[in-house]
N, CA, C and O atoms as a Tripos MOL2 file, in Angstrom:
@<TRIPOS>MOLECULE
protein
  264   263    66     0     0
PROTEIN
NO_CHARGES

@<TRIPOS>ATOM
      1 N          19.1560  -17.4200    0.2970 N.3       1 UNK1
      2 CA         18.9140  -18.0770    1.5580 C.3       1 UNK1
      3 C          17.4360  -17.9020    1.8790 C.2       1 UNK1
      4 O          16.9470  -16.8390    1.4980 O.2       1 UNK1
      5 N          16.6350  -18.7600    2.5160 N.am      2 UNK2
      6 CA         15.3580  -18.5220    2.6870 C.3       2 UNK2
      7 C          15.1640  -19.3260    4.1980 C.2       2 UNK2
      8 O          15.6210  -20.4180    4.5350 O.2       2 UNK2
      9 N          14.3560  -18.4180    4.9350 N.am      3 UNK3
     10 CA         14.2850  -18.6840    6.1930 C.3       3 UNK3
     11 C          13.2740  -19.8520    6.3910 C.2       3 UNK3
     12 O          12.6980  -20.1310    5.3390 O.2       3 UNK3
     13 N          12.7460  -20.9340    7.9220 N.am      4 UNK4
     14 CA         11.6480  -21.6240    8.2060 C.3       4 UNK4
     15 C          10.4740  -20.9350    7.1760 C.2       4 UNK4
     16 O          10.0610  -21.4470    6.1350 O.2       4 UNK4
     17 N          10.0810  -19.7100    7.7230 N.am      5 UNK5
     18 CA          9.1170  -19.3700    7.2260 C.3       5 UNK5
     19 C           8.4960  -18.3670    5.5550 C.2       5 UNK5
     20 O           7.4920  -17.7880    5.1410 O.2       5 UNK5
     21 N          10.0340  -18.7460    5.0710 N.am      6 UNK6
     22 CA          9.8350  -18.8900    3.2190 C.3       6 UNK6
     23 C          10.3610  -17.2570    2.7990 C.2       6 UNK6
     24 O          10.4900  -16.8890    1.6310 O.2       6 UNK6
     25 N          10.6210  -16.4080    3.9700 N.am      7 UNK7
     26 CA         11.4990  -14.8650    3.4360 C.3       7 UNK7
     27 C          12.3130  -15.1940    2.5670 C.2       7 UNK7
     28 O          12.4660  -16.4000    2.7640 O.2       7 UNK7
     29 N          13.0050  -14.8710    1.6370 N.am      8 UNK8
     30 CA         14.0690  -14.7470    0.6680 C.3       8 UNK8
     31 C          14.8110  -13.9940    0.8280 C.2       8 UNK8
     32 O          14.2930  -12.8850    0.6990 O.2       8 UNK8
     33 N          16.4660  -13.9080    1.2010 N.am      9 UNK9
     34 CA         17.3610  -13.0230    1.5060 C.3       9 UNK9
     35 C          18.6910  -13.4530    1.1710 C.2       9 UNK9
     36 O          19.2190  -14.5610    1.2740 O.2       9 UNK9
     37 N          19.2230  -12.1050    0.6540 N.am     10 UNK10
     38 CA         20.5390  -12.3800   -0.1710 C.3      10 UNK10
     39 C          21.3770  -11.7680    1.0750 C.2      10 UNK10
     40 O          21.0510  -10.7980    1.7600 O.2      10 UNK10
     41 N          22.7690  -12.7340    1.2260 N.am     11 UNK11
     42 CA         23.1870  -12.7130    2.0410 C.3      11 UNK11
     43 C          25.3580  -12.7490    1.5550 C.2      11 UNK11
     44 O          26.0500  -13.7580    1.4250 O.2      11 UNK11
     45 N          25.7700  -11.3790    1.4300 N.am     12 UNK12
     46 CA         26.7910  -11.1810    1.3150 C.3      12 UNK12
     47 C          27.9770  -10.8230    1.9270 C.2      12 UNK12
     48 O          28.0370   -9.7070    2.4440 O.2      12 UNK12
     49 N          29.3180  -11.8600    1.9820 N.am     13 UNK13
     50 CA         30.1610  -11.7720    3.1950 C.3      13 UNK13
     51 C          31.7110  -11.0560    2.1130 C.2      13 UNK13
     52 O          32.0670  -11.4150    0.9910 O.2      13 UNK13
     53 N          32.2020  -10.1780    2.8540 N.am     14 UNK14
     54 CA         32.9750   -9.2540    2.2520 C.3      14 UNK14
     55 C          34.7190   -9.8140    3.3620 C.2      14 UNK14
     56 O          34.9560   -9.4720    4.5210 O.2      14 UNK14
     57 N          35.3940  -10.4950    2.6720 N.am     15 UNK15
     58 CA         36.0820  -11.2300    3.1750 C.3      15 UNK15
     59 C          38.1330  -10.7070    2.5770 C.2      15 UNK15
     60 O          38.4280  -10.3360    1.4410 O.2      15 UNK15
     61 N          38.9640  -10.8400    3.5580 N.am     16 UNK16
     62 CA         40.2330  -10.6320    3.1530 C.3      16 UNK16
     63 C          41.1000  -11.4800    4.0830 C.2      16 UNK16
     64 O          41.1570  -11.1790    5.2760 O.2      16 UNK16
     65 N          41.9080  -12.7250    3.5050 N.am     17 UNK17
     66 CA         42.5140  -13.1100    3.8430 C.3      17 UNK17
     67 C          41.5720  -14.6040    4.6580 C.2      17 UNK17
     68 O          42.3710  -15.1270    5.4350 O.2      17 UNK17
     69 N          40.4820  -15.2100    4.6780 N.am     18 UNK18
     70 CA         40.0750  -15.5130    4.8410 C.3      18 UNK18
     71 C          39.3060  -15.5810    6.8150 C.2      18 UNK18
     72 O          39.1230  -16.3440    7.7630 O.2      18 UNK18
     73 N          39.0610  -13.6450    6.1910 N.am     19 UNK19
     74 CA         38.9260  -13.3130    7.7550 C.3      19 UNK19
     75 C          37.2130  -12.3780    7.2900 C.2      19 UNK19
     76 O          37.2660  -11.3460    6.6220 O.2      19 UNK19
     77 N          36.2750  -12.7790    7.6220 N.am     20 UNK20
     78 CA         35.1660  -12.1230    7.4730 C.3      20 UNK20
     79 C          35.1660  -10.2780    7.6320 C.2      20 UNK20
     80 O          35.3080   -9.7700    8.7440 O.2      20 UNK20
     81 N          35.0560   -9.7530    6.8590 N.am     21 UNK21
     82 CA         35.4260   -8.0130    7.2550 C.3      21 UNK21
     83 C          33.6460   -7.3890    7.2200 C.2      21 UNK21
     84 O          33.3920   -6.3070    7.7490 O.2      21 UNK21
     85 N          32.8160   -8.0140    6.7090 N.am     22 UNK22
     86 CA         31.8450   -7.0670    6.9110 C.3      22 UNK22
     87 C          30.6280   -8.3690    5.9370 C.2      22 UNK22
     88 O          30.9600   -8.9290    4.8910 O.2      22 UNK22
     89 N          29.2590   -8.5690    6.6550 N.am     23 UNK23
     90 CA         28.3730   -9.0090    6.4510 C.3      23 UNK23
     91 C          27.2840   -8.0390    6.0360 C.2      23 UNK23
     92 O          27.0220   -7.0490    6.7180 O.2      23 UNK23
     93 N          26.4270   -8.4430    4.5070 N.am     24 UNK24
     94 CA         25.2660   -7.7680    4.1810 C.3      24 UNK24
     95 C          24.1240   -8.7990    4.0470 C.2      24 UNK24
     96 O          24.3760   -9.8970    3.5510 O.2      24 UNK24
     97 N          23.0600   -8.5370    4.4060 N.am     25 UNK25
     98 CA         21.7120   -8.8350    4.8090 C.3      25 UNK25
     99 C          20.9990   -8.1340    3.9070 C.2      25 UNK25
    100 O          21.0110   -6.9070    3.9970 O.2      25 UNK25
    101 N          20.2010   -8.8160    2.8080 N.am     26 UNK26
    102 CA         19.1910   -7.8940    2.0220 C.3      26 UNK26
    103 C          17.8120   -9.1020    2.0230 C.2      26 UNK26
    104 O          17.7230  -10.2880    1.7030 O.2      26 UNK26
    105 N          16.6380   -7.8330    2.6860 N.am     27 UNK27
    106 CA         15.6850   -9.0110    2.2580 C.3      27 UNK27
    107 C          15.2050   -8.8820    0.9560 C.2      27 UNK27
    108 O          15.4210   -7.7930    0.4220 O.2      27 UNK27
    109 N          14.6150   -9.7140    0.3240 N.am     28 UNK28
    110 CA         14.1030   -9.6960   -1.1400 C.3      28 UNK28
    111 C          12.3520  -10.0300   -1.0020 C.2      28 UNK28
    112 O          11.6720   -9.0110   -1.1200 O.2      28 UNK28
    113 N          11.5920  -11.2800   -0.7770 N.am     29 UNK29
    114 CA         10.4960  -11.3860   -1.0880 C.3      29 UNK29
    115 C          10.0690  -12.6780    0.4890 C.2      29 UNK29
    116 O          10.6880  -13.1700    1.4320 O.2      29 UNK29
    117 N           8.7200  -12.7160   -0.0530 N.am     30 UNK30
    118 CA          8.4110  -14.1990    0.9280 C.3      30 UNK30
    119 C           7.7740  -15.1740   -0.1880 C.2      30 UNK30
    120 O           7.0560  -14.7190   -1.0780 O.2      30 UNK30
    121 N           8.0700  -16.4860   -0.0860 N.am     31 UNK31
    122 CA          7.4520  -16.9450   -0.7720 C.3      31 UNK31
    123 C           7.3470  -18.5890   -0.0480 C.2      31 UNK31
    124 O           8.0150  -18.9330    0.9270 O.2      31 UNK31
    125 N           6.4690  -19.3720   -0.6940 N.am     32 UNK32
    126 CA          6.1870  -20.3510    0.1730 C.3      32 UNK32
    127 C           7.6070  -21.3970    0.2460 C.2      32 UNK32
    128 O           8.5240  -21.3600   -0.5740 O.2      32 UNK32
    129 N           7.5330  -22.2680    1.3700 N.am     33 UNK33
    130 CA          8.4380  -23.1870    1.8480 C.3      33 UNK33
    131 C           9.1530  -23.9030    0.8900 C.2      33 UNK33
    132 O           8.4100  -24.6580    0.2620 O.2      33 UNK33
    133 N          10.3960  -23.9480    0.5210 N.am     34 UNK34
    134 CA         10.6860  -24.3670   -0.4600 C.3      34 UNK34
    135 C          11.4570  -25.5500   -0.2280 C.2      34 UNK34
    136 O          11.9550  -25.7190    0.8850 O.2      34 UNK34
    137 N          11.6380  -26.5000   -1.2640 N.am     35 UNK35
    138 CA         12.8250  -27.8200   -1.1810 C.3      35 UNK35
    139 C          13.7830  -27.5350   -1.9830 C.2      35 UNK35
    140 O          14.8540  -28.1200   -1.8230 O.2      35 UNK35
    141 N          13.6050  -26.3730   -3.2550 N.am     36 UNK36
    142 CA         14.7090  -25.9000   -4.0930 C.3      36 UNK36
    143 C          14.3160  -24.4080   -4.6540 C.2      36 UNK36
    144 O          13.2060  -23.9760   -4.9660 O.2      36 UNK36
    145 N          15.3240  -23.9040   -4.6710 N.am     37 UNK37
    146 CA         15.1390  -22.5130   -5.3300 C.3      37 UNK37
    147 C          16.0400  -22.5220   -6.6870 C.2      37 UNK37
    148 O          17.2210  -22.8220   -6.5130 O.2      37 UNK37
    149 N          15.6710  -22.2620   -7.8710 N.am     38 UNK38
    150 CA         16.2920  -21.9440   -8.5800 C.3      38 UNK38
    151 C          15.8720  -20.7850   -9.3680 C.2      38 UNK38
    152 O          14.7130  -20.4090   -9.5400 O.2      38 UNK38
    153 N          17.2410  -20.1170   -9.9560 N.am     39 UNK39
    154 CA         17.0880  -18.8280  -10.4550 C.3      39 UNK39
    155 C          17.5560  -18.9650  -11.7910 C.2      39 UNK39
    156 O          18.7190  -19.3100  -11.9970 O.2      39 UNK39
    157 N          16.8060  -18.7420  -12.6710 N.am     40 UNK40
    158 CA         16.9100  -19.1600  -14.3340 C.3      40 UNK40
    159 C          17.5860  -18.0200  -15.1890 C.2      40 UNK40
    160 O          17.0890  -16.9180  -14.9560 O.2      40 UNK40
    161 N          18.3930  -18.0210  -15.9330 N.am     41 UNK41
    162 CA         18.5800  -17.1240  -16.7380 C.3      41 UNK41
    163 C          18.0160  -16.1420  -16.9880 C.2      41 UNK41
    164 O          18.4390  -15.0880  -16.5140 O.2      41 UNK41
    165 N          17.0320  -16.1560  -17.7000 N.am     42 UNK42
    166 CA         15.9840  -15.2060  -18.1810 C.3      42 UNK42
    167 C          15.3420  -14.2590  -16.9260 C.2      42 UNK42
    168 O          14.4990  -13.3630  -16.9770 O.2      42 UNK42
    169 N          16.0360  -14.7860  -15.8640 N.am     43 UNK43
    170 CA         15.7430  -13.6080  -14.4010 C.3      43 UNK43
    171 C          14.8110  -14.5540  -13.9960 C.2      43 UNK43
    172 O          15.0100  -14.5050  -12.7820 O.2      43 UNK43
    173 N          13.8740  -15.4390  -14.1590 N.am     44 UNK44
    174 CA         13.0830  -16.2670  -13.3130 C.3      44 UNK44
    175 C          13.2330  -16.6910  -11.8040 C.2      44 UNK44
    176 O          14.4380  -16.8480  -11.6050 O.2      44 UNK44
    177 N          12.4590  -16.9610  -10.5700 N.am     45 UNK45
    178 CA         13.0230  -17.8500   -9.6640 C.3      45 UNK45
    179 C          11.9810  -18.7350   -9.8160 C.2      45 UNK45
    180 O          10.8600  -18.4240  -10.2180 O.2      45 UNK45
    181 N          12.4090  -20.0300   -9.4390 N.am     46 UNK46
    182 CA         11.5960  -21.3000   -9.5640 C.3      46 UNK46
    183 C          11.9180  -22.2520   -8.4780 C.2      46 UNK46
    184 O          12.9340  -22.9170   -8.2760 O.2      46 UNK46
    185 N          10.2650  -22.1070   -7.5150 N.am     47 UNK47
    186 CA         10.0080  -22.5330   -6.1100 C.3      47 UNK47
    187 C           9.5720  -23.7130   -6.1830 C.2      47 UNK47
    188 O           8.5140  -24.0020   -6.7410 O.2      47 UNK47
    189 N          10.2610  -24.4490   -5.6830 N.am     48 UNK48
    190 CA          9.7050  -25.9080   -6.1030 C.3      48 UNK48
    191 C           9.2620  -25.9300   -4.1820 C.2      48 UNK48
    192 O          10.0620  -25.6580   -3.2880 O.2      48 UNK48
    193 N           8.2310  -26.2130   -4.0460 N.am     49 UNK49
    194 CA          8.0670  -25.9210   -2.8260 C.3      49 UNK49
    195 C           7.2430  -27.1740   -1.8830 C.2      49 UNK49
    196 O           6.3540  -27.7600   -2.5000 O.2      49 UNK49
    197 N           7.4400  -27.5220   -0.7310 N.am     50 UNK50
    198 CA          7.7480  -28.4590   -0.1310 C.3      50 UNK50
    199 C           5.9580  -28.7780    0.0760 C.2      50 UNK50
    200 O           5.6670  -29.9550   -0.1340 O.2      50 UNK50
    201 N           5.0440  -28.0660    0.3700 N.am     51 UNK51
    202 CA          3.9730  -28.5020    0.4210 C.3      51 UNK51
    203 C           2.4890  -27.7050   -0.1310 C.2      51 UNK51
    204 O           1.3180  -27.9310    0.1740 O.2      51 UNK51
    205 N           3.1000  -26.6790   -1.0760 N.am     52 UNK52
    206 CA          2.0210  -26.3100   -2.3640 C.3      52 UNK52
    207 C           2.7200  -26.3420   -3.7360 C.2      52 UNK52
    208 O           3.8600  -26.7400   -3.9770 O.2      52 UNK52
    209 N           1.7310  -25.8000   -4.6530 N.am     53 UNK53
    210 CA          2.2810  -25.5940   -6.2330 C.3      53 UNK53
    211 C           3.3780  -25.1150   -5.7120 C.2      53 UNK53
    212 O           3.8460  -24.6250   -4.6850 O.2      53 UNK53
    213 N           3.7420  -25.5790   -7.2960 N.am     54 UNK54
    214 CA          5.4940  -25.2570   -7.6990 C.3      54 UNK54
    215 C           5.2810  -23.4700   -8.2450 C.2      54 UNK54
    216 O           4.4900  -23.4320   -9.1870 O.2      54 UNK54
    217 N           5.6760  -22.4190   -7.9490 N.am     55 UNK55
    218 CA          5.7140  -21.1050   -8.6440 C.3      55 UNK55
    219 C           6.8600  -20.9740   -9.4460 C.2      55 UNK55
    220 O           7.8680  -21.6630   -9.2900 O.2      55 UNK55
    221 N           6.7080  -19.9930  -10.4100 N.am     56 UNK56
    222 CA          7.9500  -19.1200  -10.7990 C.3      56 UNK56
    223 C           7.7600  -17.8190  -10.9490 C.2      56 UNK56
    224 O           6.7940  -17.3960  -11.5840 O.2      56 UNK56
    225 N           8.4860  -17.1750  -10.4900 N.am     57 UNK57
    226 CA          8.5240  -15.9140   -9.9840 C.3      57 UNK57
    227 C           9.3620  -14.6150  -10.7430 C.2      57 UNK57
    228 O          10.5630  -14.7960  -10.9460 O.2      57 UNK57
    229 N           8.8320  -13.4920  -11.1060 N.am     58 UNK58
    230 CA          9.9560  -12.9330  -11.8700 C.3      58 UNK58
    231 C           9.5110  -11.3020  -11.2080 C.2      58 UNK58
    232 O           9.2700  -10.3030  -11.8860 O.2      58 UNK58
    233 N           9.4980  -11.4000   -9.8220 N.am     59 UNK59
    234 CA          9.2060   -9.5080   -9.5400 C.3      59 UNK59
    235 C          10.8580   -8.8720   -9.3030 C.2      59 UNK59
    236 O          11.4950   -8.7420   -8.2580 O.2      59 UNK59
    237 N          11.2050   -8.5740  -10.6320 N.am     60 UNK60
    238 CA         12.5700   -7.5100  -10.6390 C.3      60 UNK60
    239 C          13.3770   -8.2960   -9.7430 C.2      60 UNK60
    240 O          13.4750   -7.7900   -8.6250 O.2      60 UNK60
    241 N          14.2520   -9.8720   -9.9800 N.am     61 UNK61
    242 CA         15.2080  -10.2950   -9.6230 C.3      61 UNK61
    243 C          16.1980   -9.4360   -9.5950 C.2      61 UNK61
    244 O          17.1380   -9.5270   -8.8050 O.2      61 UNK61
    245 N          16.0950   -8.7340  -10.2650 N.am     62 UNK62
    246 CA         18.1660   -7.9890  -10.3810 C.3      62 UNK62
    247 C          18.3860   -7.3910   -9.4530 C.2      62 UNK62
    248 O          19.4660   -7.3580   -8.8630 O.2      62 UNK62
    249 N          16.9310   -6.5480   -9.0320 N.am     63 UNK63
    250 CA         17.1950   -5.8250   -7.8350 C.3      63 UNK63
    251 C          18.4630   -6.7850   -6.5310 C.2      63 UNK63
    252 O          19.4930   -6.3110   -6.0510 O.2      63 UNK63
    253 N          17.8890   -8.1370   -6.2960 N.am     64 UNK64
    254 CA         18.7060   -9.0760   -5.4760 C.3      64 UNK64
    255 C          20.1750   -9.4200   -5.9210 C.2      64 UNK64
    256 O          21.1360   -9.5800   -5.1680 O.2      64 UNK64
    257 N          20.1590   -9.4980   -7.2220 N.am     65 UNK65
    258 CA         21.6240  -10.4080   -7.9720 C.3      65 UNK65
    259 C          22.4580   -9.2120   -7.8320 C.2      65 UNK65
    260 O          23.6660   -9.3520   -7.6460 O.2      65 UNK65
    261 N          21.8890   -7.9660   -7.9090 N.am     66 UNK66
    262 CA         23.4770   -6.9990   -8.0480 C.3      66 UNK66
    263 C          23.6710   -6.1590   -6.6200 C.2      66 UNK66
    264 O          24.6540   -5.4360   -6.4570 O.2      66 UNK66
@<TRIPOS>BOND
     1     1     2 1
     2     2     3 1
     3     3     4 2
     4     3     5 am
     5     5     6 1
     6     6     7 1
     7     7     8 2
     8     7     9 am
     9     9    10 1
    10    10    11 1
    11    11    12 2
    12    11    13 am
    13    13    14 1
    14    14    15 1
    15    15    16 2
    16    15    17 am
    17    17    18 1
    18    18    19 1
    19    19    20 2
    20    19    21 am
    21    21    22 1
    22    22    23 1
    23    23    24 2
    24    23    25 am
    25    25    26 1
    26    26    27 1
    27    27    28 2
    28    27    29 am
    29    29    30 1
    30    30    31 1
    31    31    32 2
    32    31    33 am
    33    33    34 1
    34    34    35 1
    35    35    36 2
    36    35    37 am
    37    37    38 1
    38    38    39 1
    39    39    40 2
    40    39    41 am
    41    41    42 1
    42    42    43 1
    43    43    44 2
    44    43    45 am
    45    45    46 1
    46    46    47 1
    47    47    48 2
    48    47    49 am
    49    49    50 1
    50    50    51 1
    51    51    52 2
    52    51    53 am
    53    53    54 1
    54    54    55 1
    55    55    56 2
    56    55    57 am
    57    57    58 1
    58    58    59 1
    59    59    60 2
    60    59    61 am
    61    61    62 1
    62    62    63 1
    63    63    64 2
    64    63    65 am
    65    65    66 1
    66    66    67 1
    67    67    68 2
    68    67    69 am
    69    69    70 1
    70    70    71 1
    71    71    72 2
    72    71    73 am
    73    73    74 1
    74    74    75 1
    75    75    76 2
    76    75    77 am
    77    77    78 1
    78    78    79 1
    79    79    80 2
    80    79    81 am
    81    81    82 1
    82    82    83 1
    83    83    84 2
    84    83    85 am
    85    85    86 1
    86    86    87 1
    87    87    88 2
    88    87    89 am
    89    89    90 1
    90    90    91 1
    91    91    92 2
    92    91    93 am
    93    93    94 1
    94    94    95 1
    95    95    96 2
    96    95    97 am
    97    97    98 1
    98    98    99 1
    99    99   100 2
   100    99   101 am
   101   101   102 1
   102   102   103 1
   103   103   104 2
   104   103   105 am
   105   105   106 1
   106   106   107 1
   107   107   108 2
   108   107   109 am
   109   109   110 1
   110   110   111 1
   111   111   112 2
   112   111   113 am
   113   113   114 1
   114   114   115 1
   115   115   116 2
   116   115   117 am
   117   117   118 1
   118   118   119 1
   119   119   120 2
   120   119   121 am
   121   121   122 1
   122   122   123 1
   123   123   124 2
   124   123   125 am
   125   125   126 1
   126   126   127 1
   127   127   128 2
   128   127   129 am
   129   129   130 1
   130   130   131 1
   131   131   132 2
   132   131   133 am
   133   133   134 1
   134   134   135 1
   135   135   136 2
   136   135   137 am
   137   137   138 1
   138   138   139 1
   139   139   140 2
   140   139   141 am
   141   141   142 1
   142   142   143 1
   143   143   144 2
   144   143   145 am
   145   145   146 1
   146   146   147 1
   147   147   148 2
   148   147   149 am
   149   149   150 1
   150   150   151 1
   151   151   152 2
   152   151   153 am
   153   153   154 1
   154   154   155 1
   155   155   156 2
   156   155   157 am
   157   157   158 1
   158   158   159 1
   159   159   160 2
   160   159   161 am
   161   161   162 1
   162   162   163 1
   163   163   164 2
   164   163   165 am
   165   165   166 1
   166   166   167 1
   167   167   168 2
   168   167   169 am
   169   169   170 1
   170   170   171 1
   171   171   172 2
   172   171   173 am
   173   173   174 1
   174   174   175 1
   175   175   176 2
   176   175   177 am
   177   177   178 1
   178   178   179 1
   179   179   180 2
   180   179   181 am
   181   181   182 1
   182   182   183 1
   183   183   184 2
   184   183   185 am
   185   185   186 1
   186   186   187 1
   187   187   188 2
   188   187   189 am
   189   189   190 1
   190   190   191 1
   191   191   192 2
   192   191   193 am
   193   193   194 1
   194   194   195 1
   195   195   196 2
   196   195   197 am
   197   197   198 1
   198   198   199 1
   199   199   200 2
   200   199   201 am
   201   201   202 1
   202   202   203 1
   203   203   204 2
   204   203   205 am
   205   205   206 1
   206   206   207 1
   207   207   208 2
   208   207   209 am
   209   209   210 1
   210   210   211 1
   211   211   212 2
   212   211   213 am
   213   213   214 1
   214   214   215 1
   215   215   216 2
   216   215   217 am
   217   217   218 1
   218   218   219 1
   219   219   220 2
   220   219   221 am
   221   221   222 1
   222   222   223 1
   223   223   224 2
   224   223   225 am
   225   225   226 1
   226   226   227 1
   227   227   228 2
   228   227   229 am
   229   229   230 1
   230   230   231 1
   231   231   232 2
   232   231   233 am
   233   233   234 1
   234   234   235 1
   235   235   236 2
   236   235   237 am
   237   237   238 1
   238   238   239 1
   239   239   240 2
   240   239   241 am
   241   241   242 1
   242   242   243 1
   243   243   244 2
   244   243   245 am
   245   245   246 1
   246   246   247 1
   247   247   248 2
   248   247   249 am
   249   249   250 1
   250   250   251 1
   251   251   252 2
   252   251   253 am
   253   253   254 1
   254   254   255 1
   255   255   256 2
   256   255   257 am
   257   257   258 1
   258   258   259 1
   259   259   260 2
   260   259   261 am
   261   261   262 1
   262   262   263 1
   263   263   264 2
@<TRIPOS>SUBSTRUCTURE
     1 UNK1         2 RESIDUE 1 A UNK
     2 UNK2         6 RESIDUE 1 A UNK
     3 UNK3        10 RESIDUE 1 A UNK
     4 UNK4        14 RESIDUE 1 A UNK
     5 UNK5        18 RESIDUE 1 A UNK
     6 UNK6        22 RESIDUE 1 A UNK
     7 UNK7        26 RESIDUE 1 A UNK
     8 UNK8        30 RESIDUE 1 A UNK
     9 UNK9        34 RESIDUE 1 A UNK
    10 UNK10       38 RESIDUE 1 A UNK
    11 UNK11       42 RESIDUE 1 A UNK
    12 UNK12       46 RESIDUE 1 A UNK
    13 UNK13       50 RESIDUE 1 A UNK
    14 UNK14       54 RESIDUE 1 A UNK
    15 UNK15       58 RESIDUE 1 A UNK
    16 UNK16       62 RESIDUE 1 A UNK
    17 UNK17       66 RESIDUE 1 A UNK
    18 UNK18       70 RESIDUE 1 A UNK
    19 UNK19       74 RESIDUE 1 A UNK
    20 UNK20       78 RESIDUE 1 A UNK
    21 UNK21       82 RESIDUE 1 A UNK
    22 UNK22       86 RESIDUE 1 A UNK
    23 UNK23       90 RESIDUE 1 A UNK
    24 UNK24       94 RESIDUE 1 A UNK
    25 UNK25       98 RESIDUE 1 A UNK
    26 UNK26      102 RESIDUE 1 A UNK
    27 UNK27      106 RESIDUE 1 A UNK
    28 UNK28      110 RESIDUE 1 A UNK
    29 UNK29      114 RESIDUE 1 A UNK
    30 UNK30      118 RESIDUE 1 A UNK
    31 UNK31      122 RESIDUE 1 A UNK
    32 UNK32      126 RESIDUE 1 A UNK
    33 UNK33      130 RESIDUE 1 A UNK
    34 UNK34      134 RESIDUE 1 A UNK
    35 UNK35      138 RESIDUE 1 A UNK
    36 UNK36      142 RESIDUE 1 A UNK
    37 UNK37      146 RESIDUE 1 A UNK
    38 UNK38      150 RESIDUE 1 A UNK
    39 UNK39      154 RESIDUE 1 A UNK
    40 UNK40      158 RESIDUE 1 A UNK
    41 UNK41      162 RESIDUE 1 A UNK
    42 UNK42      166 RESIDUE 1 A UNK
    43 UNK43      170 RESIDUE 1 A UNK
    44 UNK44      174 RESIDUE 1 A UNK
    45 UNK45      178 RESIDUE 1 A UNK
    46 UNK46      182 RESIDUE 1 A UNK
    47 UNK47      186 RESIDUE 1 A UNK
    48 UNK48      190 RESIDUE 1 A UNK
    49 UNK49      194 RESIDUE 1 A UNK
    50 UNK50      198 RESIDUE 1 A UNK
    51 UNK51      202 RESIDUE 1 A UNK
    52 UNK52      206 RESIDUE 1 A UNK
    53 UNK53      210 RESIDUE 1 A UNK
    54 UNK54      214 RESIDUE 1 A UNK
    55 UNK55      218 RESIDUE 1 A UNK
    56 UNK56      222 RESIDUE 1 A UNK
    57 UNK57      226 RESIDUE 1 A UNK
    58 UNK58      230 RESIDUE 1 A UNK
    59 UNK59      234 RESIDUE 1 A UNK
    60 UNK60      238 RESIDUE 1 A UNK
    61 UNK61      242 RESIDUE 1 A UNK
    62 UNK62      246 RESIDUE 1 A UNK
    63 UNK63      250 RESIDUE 1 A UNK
    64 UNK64      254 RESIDUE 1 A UNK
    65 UNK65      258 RESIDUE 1 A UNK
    66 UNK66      262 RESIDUE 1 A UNK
């Protein structure tokens, strides 16, 4: 999830019965405004971003994915 102003945050809902039991909030990085985020195999993220260069990014994804 990435906010107006381009934070990056993984956002995990811990659910039973289709009743929300507990929400986690992790921030991860900032990076500029994006139109797509994608996260590549090889651990990459790739900012395709709405009004500079396109980046790809690789500072210790896993930390976020696990």
């Amino acid at each position: 999830m990435q906010s107006e102003y381009g934070d990056l945050y993984k956002v995990t809902l811990e659910h039973a019965d289709g009743v929300v039991q507990d929400m986690r909030i992790k921030y991860f990085d900032t990076v500029p405004v994006s139109s797509g985020l994608i996260v590549l195999r090889a651990g990459f993220l790739f900012v395709a971003s709405e009004t500079s260069n396109q980046y790809v990014y690789w500072p210790a994804l896993s930390s976020i994915l696990t």
